[in-house]
MIDOSE-1310 file (N, C-alpha, C; in nm, 2 decimals, decimal comma, always signed):
residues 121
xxxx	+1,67/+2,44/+0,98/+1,55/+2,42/+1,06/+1,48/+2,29/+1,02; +1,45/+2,20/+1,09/+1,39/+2,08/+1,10/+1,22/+2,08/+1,06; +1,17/+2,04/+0,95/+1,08/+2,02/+0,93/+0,97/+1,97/+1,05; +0,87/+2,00/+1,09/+0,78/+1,90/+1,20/+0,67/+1,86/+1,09
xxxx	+0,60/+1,74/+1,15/+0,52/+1,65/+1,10/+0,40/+1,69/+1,18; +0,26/+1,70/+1,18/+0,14/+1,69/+1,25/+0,14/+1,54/+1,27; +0,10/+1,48/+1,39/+0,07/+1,38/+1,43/-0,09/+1,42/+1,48; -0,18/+1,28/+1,47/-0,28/+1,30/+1,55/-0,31/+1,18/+1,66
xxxx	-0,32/+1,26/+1,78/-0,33/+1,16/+1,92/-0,45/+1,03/+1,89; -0,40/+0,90/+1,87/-0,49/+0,83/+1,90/-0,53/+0,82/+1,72; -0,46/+0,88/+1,64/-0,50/+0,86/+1,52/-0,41/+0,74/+1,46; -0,48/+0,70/+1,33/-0,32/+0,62/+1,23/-0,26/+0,68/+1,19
xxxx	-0,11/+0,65/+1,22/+0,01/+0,71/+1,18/+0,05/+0,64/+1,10; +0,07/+0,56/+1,08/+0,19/+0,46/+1,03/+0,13/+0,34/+1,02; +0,15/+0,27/+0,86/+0,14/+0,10/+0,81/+0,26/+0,07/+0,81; +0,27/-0,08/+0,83/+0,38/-0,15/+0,88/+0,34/-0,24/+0,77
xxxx	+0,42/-0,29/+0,66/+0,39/-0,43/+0,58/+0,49/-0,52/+0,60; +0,42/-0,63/+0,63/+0,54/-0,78/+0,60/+0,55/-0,79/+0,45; +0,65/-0,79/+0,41/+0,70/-0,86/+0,26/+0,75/-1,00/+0,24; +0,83/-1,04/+0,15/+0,91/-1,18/+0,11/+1,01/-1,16/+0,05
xxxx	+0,99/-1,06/+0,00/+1,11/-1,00/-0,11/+1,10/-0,84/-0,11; +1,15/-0,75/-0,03/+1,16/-0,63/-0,07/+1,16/-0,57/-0,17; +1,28/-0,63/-0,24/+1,29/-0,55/-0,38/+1,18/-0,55/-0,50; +1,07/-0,65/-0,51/+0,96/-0,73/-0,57/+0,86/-0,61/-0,51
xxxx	+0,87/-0,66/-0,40/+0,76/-0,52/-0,33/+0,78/-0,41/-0,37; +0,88/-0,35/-0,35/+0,91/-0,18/-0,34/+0,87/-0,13/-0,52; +0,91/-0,25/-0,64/+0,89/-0,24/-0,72/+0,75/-0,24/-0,80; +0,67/-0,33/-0,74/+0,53/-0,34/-0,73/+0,43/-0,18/-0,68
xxxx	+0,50/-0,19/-0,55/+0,39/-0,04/-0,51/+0,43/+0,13/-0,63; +0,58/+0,12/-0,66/+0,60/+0,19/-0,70/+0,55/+0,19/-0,86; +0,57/+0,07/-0,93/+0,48/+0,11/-1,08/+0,34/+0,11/-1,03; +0,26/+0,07/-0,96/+0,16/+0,03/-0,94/+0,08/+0,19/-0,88
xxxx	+0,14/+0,21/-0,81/+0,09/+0,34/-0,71/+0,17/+0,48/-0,68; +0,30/+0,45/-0,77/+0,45/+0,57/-0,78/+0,49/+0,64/-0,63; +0,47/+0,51/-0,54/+0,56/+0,52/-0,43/+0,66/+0,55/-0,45; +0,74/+0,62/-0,33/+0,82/+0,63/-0,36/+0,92/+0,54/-0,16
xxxx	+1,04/+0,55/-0,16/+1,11/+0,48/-0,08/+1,24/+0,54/+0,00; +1,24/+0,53/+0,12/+1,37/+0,52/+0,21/+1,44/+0,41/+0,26; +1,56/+0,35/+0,17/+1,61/+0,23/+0,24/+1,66/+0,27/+0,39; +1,62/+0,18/+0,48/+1,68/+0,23/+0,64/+1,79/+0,15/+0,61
xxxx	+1,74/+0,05/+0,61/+1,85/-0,12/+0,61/+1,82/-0,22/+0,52; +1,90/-0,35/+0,47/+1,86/-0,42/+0,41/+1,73/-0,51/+0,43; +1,64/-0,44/+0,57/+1,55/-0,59/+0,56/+1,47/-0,48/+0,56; +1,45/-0,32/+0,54/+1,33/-0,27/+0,56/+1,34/-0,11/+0,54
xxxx	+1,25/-0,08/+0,44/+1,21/+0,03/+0,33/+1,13/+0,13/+0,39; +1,12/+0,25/+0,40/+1,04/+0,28/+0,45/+0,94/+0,40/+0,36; +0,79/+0,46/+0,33/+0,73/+0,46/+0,24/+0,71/+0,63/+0,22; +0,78/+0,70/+0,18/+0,79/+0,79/+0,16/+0,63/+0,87/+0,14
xxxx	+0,65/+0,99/+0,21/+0,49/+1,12/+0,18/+0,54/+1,21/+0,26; +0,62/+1,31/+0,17/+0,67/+1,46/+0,20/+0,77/+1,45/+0,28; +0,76/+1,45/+0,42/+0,86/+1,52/+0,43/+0,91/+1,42/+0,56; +0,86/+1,28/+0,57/+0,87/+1,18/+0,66/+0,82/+1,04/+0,58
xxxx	+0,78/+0,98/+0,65/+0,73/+0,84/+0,64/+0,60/+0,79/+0,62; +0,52/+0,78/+0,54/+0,37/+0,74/+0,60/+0,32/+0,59/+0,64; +0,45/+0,52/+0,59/+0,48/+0,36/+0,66/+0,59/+0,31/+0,61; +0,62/+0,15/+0,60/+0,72/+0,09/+0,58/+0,69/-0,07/+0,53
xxxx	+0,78/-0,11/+0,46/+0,76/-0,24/+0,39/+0,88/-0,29/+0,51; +0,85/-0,41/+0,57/+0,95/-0,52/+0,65/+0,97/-0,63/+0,58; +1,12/-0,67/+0,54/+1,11/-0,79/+0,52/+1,09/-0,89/+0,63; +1,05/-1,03/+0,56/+1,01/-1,16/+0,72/+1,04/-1,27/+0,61
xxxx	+1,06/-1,33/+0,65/+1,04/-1,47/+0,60/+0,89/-1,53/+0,59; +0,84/-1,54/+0,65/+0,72/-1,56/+0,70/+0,62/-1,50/+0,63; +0,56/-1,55/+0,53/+0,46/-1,46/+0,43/+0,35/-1,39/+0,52; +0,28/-1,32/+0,51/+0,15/-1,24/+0,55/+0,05/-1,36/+0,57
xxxx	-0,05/-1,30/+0,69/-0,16/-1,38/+0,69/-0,30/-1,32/+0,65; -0,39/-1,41/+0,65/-0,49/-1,33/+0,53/-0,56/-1,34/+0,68; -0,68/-1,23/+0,70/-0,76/-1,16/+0,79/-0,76/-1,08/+0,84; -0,61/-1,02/+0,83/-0,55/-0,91/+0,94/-0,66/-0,76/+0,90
xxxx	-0,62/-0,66/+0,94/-0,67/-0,51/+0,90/-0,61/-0,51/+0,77; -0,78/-0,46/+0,67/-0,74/-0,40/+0,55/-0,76/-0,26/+0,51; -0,62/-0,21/+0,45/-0,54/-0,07/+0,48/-0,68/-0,06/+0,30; -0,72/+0,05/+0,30/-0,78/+0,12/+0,23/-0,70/+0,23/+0,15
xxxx	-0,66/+0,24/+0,01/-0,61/+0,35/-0,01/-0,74/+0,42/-0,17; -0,68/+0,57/-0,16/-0,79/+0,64/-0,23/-0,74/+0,66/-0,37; -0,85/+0,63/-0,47/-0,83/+0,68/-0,60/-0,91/+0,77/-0,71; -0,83/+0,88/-0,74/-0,92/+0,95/-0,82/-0,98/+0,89/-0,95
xxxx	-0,93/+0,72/-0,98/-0,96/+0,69/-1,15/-0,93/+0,57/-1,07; -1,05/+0,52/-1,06/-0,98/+0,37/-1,01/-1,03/+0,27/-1,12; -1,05/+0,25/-1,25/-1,04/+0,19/-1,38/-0,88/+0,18/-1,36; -0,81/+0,29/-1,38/-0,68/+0,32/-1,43/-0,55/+0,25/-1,29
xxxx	-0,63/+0,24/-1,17/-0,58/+0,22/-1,10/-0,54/+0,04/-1,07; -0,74/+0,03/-1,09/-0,76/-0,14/-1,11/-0,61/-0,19/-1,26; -0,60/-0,13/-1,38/-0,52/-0,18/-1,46/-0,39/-0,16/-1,45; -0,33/-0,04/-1,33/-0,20/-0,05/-1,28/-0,17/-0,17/-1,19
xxxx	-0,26/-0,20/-1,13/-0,19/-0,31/-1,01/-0,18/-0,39/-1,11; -0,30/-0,42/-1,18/-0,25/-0,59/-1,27/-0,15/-0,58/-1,35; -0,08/-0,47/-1,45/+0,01/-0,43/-1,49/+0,12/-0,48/-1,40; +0,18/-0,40/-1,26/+0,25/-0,44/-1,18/+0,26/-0,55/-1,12
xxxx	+0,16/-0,67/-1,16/+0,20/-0,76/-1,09/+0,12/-0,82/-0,98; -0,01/-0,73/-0,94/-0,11/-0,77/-0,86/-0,21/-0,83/-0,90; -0,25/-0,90/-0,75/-0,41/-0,99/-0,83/-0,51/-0,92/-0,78; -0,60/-0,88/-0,84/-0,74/-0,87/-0,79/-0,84/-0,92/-0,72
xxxx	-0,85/-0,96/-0,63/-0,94/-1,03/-0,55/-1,05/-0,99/-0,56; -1,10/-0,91/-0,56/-1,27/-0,85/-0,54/-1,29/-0,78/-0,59; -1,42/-0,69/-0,69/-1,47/-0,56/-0,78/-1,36/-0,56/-0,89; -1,37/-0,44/-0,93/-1,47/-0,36/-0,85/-1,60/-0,30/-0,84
xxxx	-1,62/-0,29/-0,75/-1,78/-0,33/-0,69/-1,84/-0,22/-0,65; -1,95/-0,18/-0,68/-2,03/-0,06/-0,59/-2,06/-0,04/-0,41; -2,04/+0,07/-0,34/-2,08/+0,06/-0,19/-2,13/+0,19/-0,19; -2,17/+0,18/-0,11/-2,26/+0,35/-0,02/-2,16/+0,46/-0,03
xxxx	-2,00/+0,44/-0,04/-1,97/+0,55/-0,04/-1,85/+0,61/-0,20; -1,95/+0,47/-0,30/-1,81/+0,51/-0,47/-1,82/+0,33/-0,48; -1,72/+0,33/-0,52/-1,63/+0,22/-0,60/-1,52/+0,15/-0,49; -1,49/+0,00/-0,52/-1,36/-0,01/-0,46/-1,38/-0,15/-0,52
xxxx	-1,23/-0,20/-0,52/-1,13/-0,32/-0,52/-1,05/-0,34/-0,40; -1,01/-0,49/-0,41/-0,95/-0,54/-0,34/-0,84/-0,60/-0,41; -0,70/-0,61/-0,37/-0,59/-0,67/-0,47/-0,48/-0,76/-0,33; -0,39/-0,86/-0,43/-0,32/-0,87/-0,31/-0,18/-0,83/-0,38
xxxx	-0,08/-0,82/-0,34/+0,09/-0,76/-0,34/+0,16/-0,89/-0,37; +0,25/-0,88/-0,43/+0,34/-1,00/-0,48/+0,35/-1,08/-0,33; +0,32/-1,00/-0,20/+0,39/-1,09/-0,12/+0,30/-1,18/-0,04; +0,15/-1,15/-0,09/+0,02/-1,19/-0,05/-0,03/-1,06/+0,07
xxxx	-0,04/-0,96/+0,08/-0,10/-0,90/+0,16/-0,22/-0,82/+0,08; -0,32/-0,82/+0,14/-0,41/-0,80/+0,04/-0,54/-0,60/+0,13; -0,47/-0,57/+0,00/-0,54/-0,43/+0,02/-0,65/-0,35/-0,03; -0,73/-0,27/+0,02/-0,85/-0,21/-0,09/-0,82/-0,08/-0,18
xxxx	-0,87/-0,05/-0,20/-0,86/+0,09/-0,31/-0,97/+0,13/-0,40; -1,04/+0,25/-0,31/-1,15/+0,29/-0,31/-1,20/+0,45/-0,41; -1,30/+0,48/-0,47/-1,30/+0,61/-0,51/-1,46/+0,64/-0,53; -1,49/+0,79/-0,53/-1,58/+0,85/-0,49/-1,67/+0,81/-0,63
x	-1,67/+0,76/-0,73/-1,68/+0,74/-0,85/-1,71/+0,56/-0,94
């Protein structure tokens, strides 16, 4: 029997990331955040959470552009989180800094896409 996924109408399902180097990437999120991975094919990974996909790393040639939508992700220790990305390989671009609702940072990915990572704390 086939597992089903809850979808929500009109909700986000699914991140899509441009990369430069998959294997750089996949390696980054995973010390960094202990992602885990589905190879489909050689140009594109896709980001494992239970029992499906919760997005995908693309390779492009074509590096990322800076303005697009920034993907937010949550941390229960974001000290520990801030010194994994730089560990892995990330830069920190912003905080981290206080807001109305915790803590958060901004970092960018080996391949320049640049994401937040926020906590109640």
């Amino acid at each position: 029997m086939a597992e089903t996924t809850a979808h929500t109408h009109h909700g986000i399902d699914y991140v899509e990331l441009t990369v430069t180097d998959l294997a750089a990437a996949k390696r980054f999120y995973a010390e960094a955040f202990g992602w885990e991975f589905t190879d489909y094919r050689p140009e594109y990974a896709g980001i494992r959470r239970g029992s499906g996909d919760a997005g995908g790393l693309r390779l492009d040639a074509e590096p990322p552009r800076p303005g697009g939508p920034l993907v937010l992700l949550f941390s229960g220790d974001l000290d520990r989180t801030v010194a994994a990305v730089r560990a892995a390989g990330g830069q920190v671009t912003a905080g981290p800094y206080e807001f109305p609702g915790g803590r958060r940072f901004h970092f960018r990915d080996p391949s320049g896409n640049e994401l937040g990572v926020w906590s109640e704390t």
